[in-house]
N, C-alpha and C positions, 0 to 999 in steps of 0.2 A: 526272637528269631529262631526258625527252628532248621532242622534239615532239610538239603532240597535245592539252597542257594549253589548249585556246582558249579555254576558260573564267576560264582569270584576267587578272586586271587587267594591262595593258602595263608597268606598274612592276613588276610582280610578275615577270613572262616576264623580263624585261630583267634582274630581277637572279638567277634560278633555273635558267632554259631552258641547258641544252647542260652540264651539270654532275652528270652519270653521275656516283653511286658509284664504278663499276669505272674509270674515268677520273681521281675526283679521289683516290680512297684513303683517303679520309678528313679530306682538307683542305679549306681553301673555292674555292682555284683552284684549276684543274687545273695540274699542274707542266709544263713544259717540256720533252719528250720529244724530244731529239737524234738522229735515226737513221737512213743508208745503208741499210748491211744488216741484216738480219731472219733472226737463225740458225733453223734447224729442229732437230727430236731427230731427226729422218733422213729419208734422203730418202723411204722411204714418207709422212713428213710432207711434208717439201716437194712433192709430187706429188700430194697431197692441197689445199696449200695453192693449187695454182696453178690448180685445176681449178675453184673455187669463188668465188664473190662475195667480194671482196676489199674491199667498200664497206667500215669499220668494222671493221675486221680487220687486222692487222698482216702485211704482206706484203714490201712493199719500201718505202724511206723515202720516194718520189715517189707512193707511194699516201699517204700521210699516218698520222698517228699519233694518240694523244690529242688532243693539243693542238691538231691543225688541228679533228679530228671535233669535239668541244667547240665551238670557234668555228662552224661550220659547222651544228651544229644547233642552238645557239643563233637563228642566224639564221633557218634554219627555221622554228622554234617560233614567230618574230612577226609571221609570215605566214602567217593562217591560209589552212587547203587546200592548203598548199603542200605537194609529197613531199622534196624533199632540195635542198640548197644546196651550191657547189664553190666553193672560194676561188681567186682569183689574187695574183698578184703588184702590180696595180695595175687601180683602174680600168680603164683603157683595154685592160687583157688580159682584163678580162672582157666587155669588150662586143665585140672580135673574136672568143673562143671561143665567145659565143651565136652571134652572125652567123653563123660556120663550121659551128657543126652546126644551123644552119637551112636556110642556103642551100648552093645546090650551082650550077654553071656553067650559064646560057642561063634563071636565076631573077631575078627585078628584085625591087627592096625598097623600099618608099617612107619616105623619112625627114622630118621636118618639120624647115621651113626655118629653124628658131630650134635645131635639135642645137648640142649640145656641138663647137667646131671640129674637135677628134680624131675625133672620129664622122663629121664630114663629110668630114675628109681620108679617111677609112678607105672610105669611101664611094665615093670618086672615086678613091681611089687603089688599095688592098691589093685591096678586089673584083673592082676591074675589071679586074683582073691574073688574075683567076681564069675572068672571064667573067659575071660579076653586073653587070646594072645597076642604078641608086639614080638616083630620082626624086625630086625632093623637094618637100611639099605646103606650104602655107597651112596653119600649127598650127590656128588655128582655125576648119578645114572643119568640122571634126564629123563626122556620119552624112556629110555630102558627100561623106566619104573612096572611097564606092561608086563614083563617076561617075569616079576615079584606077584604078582598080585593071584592069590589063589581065591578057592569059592568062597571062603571064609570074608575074604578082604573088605571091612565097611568104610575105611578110612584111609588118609596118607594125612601123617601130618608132617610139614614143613618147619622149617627153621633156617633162614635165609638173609644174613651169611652165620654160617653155625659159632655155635658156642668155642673159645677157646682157638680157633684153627680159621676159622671164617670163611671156610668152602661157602661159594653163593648158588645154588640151586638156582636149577633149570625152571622157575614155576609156572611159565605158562606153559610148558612141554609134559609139566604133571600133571598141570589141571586139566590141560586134552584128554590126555587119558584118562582120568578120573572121571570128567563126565561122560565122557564114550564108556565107560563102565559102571555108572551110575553111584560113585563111590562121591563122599564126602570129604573136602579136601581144609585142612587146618594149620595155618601159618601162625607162626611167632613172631610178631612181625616188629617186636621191641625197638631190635638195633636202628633200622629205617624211622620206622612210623609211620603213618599214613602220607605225610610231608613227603617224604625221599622214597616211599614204594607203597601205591593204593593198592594194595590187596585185595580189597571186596574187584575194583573195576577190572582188576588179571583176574578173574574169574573163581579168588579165593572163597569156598564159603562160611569161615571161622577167620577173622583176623584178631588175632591176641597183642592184649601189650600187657608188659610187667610198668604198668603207670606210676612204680614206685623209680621208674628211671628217669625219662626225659620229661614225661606231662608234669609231676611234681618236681623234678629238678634241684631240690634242696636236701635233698640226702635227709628227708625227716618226714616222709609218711611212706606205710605199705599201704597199695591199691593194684589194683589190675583191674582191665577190662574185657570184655570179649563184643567183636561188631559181628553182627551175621546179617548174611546176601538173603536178599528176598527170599520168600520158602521156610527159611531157615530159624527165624526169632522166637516163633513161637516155644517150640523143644526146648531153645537153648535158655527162655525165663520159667519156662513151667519149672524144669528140671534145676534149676537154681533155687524157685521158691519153694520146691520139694524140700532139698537141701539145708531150706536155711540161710541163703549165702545173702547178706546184705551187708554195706558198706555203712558204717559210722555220716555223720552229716557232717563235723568237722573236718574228716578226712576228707569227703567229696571235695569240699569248699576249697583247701590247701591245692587238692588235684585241679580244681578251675583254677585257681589262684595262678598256681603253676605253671598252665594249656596257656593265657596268655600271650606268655613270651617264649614259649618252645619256639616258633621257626626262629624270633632272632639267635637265640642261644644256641637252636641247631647249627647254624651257619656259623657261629664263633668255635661251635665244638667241632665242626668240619677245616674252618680253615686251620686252625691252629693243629688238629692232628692229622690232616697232609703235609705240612710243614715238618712237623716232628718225625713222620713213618719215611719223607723223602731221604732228611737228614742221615736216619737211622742207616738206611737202605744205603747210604755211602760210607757207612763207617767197619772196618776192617773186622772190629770184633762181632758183627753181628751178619750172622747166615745168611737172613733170609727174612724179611718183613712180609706179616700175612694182613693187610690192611687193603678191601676190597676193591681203592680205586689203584692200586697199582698192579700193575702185571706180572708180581710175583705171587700173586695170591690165587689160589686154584677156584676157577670161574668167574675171571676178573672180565673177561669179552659179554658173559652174561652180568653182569653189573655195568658196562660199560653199556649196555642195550636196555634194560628192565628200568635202573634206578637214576630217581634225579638228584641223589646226590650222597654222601656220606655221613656218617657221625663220629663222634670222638672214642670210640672204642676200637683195636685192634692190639694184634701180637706182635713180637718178633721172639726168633730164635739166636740162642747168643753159637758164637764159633766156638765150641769145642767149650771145655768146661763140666763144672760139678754144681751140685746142688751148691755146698760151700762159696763157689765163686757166685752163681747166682745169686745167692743172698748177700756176699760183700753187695753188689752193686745195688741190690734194693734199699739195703739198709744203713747205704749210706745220702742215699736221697732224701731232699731236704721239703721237696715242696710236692711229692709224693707222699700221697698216705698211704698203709698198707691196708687193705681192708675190701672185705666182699660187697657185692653191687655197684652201680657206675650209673653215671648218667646225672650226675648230681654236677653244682660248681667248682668242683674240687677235683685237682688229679688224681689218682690213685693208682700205686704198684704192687701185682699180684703174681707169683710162680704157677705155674699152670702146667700139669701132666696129664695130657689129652691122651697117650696112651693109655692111661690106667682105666679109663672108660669105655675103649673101643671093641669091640669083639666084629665088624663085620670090616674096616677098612682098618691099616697098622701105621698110623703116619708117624714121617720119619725123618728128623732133623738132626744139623750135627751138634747140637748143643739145646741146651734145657728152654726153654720159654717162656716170655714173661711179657702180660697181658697191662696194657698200658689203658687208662682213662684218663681223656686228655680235658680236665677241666676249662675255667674262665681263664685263668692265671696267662701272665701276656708268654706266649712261645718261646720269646726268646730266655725267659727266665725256666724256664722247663727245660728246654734243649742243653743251656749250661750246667743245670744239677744231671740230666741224663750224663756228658761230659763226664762229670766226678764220678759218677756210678760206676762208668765204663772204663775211667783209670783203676778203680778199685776192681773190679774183676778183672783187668788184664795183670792184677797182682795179687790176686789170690788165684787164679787158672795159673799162674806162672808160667 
């Protein structure tokens, strides 16, 4: 089955999309295809082969084979309008190969001040080594994004709800303006996924995911993807094959493995962390919960409008407090781990200083914050280790 089916249900796509007959053989996954070199019956074939679109075709093993094409159009398929998707190696390789075949030297890109920190390093660092500058906006300008935009401007990328702080972006009020200004417009679209917010169908023409979070889900492969909106595929595989960037076969496979069962898992990793950010949100010692389906979270009426539905990452800010207290309470939690990325079966608790990133917005709470990944684990056994944490910092805050 290929992309195209928009017709059916997200459950349905997620567990059929990218699973070719002539790929699986006859089986329900597709197998594992290992392969270098790519022999020909002669070289009139090989001279044939070289001359031609190599997309989906068996050429050289850094074109890809089954096993990545499968993944690859799987992801496709759950985005509708989209033309073709290219895997990387890791998040963070696929948000510099969109950036690379967007931008080109003496171009500026405006990023919103809540990106992912690799994004911002990449920003200030890898671009401007090329000659690109990166601007960075107030997530929640909206349509304002107009009054940012100078002759330079080839790009807006998006990241929606942000890193750390989970402001949710205006993006069909960007993407207006972006195509009324002929500019390219590039979402992160990790936290959602195409399930909980189609990007390509809002008018986005880069949707990213770090597919090392939700689509693999076992906290044991790095992968990322990039889908691009009609127009667009072509730039964004040249410039990848320029690059180099190809995805292992094993890894693809983990990543279908994985796609599977993402909506069920999304829907366990949403209800159980509105359970947990409600909880939170009543409890004395804690400010202020920034988790997008509630309306303490800055652009939560745009999340209440754009998305269908939530996932299990979000923050909260503790009441008054030190670094010291912050960490009694992490480190006395038992079925939290501590550790970077999310998205996996596992909960995970992490300290978070969104200030120390910020240079165009200064956000401001009364106490230190700390970024919750609300794994499988049943809620209720989550809410009572939060519970002990939270005694423990109301006794190290004193």
């Amino acid at each position: 089955m290929s992309g195209g089916t928009h017709d059916l249900g997200l459950g349905t796509r997620v567990v059929t999309a990218g699973r070719r007959p002539e790929w699986t053989a006859g089986v329900v996954n597709t197998p594992v295809w290992r392969a270098s070199t790519i022999l020909y019956d002669d070289v009139a074939h090989l001279r044939a082969s070289g001359a031609t679109d190599t997309h989906h075709r068996l050429f050289y093993g850094r074109r890809g084979t089954p096993t990545q094409w499968s993944l690859a159009d799987a992801l496709t398929a759950l985005e509708p309008g989209a033309e073709g998707t290219f895997l990387y190696p890791s998040g963070v390789a696929a948000i510099a190969a969109c950036l690379m075949a967007v931008l080109s030297p003496g171009d500026e890109l405006l990023v919103p001040d809540s990106a992912y920190d690799p994004t911002r390093s990449m920003a200030t660092g890898l671009l401007r080594r090329f000659g690109i500058t990166a601007r960075f906006y107030d997530p929640l300008v909206g349509a304002g994004i107009a009054e940012l935009i100078g002759p330079a401007t080839r790009a807006i990328f998006i990241e929606s709800p942000g890193s750390l702080t989970f402001e949710v972006q205006d993006v069909p009020a960007i993407v207006a303006v972006a195509q009324a200004r002929g500019l390219a417009t590039i979402v992160d679209n990790t936290w959602a996924t195409p399930l909980f917010f189609p990007a390509i169908a809002k008018g986005v023409d880069y949707s990213i995911l770090a597919c090392t979070k939700y689509v693999v889900g076992h906290s044991d492969v790095m992968l990322g993807s990039v889908t691009a909106a009609p127009g667009r595929f072509a730039a964004l595989r040249d410039t990848s094959f320029q690059l180099g960037q190809v995805t292992g076969p094993d890894d693809a496979w983990l990543g279908s493995r994985g796609l599977r069962t993402m909506s069920v898992r999304l829907r366990q990793h949403q209800a159980s962390a509105l359970e947990i950010a409600r909880w939170l949100d009543a409890r004395p010692e804690v400010s202020r919960v920034l988790h997008p389906a509630l309306s303490s979270c800055p652009g939560h009426e745009t999340f209440a409008r754009d998305f269908l539905g939530s996932s299990g990452l979000f923050s909260f800010a503790l009441e008054g407090g030190d670094e010291r207290a912050r960490a009694a309470l992490i480190d006395t939690l038992d079925h939290f781990g501590i550790g970077y990325s999310w998205g996996g079966y596992e909960s995970l608790a992490l300290p978070v200083d969104p200030a120390r990133y910020r240079t165009a917005t200064r956000p401001d709470f009364a106490g230190p914050l700390v970024r919750l990944q609300i794994g499988l684990e049943d809620a209720g056994d989550l809410i009572a280790d939060l519970d002990r944490g939270l005694a423990a910092f109301r006794i190290a805050r004193g």
